[in-house]
Backbone as ProteinMPNN parsed JSONL, in Angstrom:
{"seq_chain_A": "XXXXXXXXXXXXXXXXXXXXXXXXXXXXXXXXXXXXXXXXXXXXXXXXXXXXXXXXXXXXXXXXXXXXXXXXXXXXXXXXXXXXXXXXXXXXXXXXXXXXXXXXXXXXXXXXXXXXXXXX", "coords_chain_A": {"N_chain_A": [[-3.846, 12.378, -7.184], [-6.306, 14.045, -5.478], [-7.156, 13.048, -2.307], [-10.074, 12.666, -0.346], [-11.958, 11.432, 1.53], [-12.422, 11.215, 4.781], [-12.074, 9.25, 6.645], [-10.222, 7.231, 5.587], [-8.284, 9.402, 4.954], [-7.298, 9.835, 7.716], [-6.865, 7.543, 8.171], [-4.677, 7.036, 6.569], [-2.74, 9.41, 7.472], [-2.341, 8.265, 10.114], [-1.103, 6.184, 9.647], [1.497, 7.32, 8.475], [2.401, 8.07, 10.723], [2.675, 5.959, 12.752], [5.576, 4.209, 13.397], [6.404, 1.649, 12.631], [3.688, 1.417, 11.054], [4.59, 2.513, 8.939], [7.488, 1.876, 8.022], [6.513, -0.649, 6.743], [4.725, 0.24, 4.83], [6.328, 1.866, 3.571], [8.675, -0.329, 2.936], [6.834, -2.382, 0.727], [6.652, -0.803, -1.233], [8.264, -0.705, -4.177], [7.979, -3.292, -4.637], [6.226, -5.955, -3.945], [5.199, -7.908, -1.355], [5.59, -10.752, 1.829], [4.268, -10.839, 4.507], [5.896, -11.534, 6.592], [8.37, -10.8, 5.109], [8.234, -8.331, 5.071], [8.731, -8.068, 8.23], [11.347, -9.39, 8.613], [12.645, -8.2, 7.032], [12.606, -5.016, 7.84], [12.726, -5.31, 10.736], [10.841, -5.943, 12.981], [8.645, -7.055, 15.231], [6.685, -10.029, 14.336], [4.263, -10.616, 14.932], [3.227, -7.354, 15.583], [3.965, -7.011, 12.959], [1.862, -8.49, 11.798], [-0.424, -7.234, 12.852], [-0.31, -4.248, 12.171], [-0.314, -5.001, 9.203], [-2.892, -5.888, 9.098], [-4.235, -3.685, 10.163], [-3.478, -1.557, 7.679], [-4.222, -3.237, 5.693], [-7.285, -2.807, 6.121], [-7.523, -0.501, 5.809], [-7.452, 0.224, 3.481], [-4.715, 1.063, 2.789], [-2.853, -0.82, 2.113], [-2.481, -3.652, -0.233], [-3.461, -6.47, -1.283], [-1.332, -7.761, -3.149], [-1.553, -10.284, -4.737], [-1.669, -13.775, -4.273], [-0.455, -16.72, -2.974], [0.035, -20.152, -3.75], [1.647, -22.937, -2.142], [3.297, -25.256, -2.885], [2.876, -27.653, -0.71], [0.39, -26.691, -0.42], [-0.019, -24.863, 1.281], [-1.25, -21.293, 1.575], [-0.247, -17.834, 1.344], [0.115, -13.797, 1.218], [1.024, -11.557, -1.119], [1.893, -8.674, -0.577], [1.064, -4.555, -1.217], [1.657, -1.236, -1.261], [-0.632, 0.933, -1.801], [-0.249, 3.34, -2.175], [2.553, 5.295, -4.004], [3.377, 7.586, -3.188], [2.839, 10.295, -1.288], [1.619, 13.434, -0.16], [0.964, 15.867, 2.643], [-0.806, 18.641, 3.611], [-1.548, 21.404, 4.734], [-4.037, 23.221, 4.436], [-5.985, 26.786, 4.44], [-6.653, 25.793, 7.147], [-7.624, 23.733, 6.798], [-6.822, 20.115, 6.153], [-4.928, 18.737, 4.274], [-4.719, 15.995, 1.611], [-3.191, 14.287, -0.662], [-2.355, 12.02, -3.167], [-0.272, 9.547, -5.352], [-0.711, 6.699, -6.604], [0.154, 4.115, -6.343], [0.732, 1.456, -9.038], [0.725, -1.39, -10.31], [3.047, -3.338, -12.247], [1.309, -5.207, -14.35], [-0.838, -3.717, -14.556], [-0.159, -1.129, -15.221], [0.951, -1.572, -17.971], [-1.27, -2.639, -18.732], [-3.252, 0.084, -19.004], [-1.366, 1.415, -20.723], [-1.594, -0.325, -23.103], [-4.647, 0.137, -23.317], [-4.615, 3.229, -24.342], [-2.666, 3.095, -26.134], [-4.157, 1.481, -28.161], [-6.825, 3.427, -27.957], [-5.54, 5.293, -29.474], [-5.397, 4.544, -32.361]], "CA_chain_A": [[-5.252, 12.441, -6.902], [-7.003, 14.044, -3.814], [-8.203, 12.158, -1.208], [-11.597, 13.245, 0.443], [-13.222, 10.696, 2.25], [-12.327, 11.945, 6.328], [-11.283, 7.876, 7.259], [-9.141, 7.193, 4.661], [-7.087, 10.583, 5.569], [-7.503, 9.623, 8.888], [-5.679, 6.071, 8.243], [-2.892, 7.437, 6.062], [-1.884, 10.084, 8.618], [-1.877, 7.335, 11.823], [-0.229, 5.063, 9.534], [2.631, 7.417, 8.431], [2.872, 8.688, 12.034], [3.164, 4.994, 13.268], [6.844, 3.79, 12.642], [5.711, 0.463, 11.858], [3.498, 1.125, 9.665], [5.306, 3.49, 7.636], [8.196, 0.775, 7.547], [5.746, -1.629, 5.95], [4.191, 0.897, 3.447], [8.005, 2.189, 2.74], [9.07, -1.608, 2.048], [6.005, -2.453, 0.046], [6.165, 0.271, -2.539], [8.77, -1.211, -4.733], [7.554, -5.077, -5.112], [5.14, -6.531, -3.267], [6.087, -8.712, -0.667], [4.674, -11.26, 2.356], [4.218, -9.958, 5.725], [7.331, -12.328, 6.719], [9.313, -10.47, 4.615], [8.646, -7.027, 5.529], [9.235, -8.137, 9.48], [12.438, -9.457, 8.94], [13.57, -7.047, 6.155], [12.771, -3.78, 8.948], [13.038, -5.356, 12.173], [9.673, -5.656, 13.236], [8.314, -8.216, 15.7], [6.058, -10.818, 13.619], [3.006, -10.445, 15.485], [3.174, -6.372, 15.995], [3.499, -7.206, 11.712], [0.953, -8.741, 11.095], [-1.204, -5.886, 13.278], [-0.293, -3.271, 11.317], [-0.657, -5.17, 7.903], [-4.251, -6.131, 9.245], [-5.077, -2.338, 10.417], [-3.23, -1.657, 6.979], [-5.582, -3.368, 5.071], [-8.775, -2.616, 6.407], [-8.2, 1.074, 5.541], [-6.992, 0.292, 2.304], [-3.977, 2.125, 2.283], [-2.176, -1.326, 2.236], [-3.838, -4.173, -0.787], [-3.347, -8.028, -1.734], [-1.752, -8.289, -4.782], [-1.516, -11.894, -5.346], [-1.943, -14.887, -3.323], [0.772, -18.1, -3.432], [-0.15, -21.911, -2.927], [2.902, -23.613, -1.875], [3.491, -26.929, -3.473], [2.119, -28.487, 0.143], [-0.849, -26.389, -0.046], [0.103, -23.303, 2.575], [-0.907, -20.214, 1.443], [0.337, -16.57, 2.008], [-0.185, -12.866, 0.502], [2.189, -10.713, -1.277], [0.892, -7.113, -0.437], [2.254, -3.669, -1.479], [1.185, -0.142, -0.607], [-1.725, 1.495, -2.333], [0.089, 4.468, -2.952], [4.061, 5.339, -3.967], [3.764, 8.974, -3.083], [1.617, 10.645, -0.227], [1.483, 14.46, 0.128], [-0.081, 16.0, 3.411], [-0.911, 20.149, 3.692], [-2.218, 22.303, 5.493], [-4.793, 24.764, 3.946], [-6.866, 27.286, 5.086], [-7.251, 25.414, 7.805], [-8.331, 21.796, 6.526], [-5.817, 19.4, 6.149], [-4.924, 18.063, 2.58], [-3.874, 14.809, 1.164], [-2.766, 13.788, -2.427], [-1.595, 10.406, -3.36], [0.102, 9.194, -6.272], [-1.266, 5.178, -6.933], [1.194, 2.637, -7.099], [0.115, 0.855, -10.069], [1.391, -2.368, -10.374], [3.247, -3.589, -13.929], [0.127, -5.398, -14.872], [-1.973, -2.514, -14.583], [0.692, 0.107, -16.206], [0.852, -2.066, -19.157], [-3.074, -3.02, -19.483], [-3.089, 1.148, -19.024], [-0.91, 1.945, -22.015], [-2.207, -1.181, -24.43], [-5.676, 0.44, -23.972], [-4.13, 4.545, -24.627], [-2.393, 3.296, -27.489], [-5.485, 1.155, -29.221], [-7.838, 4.262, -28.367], [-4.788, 6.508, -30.412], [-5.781, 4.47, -33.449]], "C_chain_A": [[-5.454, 12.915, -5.473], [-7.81, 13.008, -3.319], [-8.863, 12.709, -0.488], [-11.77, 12.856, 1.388], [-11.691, 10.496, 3.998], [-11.609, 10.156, 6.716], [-10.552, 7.321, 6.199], [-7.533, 8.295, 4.829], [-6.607, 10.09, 7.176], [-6.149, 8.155, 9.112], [-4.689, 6.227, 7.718], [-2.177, 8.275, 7.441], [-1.324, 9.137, 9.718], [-0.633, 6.396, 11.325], [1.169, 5.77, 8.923], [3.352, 7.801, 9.9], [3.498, 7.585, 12.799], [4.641, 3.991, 12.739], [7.016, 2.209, 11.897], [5.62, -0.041, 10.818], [4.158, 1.358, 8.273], [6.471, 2.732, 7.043], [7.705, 0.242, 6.727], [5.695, -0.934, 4.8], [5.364, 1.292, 2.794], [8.436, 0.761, 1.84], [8.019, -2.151, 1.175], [5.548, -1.724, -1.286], [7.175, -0.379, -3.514], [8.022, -2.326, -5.341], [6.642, -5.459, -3.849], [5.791, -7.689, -2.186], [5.134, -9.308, 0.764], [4.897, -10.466, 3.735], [5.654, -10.426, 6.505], [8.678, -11.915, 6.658], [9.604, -8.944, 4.954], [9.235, -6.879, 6.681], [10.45, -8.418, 9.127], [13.317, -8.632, 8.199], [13.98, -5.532, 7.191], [12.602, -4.089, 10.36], [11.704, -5.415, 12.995], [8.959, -6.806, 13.791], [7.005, -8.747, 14.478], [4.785, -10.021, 13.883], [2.495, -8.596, 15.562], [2.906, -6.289, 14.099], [2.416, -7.321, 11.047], [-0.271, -8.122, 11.604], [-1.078, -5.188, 12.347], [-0.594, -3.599, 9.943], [-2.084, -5.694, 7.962], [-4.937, -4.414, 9.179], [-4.354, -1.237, 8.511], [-4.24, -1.293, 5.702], [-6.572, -3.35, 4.742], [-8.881, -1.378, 6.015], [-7.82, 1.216, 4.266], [-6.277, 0.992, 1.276], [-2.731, 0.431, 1.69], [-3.078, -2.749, 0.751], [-2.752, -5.61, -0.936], [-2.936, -7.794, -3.279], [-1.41, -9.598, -5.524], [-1.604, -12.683, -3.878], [-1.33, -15.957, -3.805], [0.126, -19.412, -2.653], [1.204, -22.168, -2.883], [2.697, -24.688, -2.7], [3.027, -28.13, -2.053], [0.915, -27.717, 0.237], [-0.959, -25.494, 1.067], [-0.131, -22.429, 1.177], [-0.666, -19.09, 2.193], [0.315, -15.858, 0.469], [0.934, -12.457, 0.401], [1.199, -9.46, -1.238], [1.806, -6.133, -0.917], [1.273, -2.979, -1.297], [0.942, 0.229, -1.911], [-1.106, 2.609, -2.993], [1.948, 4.468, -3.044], [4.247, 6.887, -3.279], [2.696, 9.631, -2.177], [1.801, 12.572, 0.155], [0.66, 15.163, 1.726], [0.18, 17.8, 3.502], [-1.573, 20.617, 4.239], [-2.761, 23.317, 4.834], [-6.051, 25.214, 4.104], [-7.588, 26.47, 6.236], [-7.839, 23.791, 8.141], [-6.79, 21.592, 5.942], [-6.353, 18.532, 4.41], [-4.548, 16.788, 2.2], [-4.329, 14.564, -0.473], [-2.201, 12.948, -2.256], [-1.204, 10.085, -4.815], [-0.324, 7.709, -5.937], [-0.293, 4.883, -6.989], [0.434, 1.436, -8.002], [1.176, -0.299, -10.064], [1.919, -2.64, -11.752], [2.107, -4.185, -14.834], [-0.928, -4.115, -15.448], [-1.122, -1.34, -15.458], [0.396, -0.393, -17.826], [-0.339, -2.233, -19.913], [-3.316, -1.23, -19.849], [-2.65, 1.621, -20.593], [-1.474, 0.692, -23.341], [-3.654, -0.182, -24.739], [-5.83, 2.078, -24.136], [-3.678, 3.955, -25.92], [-3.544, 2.599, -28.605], [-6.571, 2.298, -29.046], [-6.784, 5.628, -29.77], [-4.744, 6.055, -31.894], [-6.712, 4.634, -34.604]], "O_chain_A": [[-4.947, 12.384, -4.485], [-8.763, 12.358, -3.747], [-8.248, 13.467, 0.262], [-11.809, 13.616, 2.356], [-10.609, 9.92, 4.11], [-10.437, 10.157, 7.094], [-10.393, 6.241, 6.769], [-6.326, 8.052, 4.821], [-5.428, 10.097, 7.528], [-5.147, 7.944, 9.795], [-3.671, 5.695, 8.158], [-1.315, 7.83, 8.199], [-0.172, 9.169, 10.151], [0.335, 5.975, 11.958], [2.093, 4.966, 8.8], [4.563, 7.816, 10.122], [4.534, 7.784, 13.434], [4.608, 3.196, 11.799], [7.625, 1.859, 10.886], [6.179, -0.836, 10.062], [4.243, 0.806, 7.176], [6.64, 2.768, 5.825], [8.24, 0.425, 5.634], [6.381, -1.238, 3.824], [5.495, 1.121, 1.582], [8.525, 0.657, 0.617], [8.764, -2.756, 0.405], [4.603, -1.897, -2.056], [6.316, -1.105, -4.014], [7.506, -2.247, -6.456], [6.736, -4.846, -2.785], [6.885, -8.213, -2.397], [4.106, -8.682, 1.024], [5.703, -9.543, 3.857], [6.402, -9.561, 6.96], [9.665, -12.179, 7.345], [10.705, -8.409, 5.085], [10.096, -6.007, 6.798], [11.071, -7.376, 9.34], [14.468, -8.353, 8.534], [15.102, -5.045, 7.331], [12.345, -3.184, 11.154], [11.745, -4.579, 13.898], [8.589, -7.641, 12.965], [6.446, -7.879, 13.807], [4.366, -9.052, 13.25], [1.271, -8.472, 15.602], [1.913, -5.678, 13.704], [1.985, -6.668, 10.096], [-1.281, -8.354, 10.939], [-1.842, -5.459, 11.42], [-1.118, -2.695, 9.292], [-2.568, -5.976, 6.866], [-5.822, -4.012, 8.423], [-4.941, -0.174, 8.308], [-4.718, -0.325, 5.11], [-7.043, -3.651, 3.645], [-9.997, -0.903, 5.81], [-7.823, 2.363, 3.819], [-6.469, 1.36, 0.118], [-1.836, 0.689, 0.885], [-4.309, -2.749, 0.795], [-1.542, -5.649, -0.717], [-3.663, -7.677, -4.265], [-1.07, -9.767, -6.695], [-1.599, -12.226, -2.734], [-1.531, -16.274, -4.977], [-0.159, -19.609, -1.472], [1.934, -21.552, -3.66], [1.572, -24.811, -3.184], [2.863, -29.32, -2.324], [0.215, -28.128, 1.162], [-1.993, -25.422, 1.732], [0.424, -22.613, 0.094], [-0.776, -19.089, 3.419], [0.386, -16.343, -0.66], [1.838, -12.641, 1.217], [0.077, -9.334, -1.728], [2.998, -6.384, -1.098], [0.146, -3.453, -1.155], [1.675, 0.085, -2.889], [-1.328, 2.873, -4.174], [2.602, 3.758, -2.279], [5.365, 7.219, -2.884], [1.537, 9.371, -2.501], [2.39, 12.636, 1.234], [-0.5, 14.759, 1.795], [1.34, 18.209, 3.457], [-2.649, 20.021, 4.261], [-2.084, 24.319, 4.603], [-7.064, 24.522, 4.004], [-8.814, 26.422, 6.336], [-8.229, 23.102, 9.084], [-5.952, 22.379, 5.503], [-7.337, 18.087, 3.819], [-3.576, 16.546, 2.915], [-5.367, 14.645, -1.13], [-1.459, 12.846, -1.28], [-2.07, 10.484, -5.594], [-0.254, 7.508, -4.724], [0.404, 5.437, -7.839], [-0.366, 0.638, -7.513], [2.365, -0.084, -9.826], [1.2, -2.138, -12.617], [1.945, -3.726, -15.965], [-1.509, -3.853, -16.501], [-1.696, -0.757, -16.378], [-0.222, 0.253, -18.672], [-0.546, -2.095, -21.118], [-3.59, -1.058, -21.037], [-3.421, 2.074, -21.439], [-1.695, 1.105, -24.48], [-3.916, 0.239, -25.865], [-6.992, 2.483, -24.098], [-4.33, 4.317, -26.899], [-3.762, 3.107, -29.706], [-7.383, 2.285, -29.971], [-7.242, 6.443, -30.572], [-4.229, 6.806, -32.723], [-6.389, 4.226, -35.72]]}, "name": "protein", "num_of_chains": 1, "seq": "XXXXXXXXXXXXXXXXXXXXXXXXXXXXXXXXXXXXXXXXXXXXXXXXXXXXXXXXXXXXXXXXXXXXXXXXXXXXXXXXXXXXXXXXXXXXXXXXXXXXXXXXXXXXXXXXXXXXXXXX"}
């Protein structure tokens, strides 16, 4: 899918440019995972973490996909990146972006249940 909308392009580009982020959104495309996990999986001070998975979020290249109670009542997010695949081009002048979705297994599956009940 193209992406249009000028701050949205705007936040993918900074955030693959920023090594950071691009860590995060790299470890996040697979499985979903807490902010905890991405810092200590790529090396990434906590706090500089949980920046980028705030500025992340807000541009909604980065999303919530579940939320965990503990058994004492802490919670914490598992997040994963919006997209698996990010294209950027140059044409005529304007700058391009295409994204492939990262669809989560929920959503693939609800996807094909309601393709194969419309193929009946």
């Amino acid at each position: 899918m193209e992406i249009s909308d000028p701050a949205r392009i705007q936040a993918l580009v900074e955030g693959l440019a920023d090594q950071y982020s691009r860590k995060i959104l790299l470890s996040a495309i697979p499985k979903a995972k807490s902010v905890e996990d991405m810092s200590r999986e790529n090396d990434i001070p906590l706090s500089t973490a949980y920046r980028r998975v705030h500025e992340l979020l807000d541009a909604q290249i980065l999303l919530v996909e579940r939320i965990i109670v503990t058994p004492d009542g802490k919670k914490y997010e598992l997040l994963r990146s919006a997209y698996r695949a990010v294209t950027v081009s140059f044409d005529g002048g304007q700058m391009r972006v295409e994204a492939v979705i990262n669809e989560d297994v929920a959503e693939k599956l609800k996807r094909l249940w309601y393709t194969m009940r419309e193929g009946q």
